[in-house]
N, C-alpha and C positions, 0 to 999 in steps of 0.2 A: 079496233086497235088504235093505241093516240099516235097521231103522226106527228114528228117532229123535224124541219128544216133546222140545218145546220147552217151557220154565215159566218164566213172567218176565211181571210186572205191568206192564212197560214197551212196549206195542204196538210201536211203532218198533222196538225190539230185538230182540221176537220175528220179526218181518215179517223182518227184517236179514239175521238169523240162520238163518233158513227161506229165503230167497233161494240167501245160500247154499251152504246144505248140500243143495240141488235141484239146484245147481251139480255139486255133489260128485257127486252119484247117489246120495243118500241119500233115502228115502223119507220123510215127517216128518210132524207134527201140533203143534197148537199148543194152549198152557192156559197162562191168565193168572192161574191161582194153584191154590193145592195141592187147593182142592176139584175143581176144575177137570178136574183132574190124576188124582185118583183117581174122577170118571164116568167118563172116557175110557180109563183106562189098560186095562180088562178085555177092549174091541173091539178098541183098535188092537193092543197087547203088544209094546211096544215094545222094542227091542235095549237102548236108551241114554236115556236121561231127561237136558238139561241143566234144572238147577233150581236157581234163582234164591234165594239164599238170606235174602234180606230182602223180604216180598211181607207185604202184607197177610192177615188170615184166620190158617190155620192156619199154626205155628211150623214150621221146619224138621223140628224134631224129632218133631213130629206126624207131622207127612208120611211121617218113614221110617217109624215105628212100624207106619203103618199102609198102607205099603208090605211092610214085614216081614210084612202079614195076607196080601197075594195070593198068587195062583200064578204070579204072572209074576215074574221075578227081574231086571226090566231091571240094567242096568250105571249109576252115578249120576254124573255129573259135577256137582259146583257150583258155580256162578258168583255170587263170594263179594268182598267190599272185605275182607274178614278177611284177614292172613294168619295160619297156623295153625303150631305150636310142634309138636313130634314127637309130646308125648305128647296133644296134640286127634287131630292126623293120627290116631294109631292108634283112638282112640274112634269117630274116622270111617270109620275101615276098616272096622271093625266091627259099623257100620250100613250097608251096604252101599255107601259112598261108593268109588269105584275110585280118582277124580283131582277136582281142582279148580283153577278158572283164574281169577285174581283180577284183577277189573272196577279201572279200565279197561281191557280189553283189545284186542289187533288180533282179525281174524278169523282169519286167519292161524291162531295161538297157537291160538282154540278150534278148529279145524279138525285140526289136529293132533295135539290131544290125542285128538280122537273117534277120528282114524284109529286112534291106540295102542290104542284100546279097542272095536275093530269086531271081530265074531266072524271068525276064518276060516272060509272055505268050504270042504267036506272036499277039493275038488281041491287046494287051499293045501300 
């Protein structure tokens, strides 16, 4: 089953979001900000991280850096009011960002996006 951490200061949004990606058959956990994110992230090892790119505490850009310390390699979606120009995109690439889905969004939209980015199973 792909595990997916949720990051987002907005309680409502995470619960929302967690609702339904349980829906989905996705496994999930929740962190309401980037410290949050990295206690948790070494137990659970999650597949997909959606992370909220405006949160209190640490900066986005902390987070990957020190995302870039682990051994786990989740896959990064961020849910972002930015829209990003080709040459941000690629600096994004480049910190492990896969995709990003600009708030406001349907659920729809970020559910979709996870599914592009869910590991196949070797039966696949």
């Amino acid at each position: 089953m792909t595990k997916i951490m949720i990051v987002d200061d907005e309680q409502d949004l995470r619960e929302m979001i967690e609702l339904m990606l349980h829906k989905e058959g996705f496994e999930t956990k929740t962190a309401e900000n980037g410290l949050d994110l990295l206690n948790k992230i070494d137990v659970f090892k999650p597949d997909i991280i959606t992370l909220d790119v405006m949160m209190p505490g640490l900066t986005t850009r902390e987070i990957l850096d020190k995302l870039e310390e682990k051994k786990t390699k989740p896959k990064i979606i961020l849910l972002t009011v930015v829209r990003y120009s080709e040459e941000e995109k690629q600096k994004l690439y480049q910190k492990g960002i896969v995709d990003y889905v600009t708030k406001p969004f349907e659920l729809n939209t970020l559910i979709h996006t996870i599914h592009n980015h869910v590991p196949l199973s070797p039966a696949q």
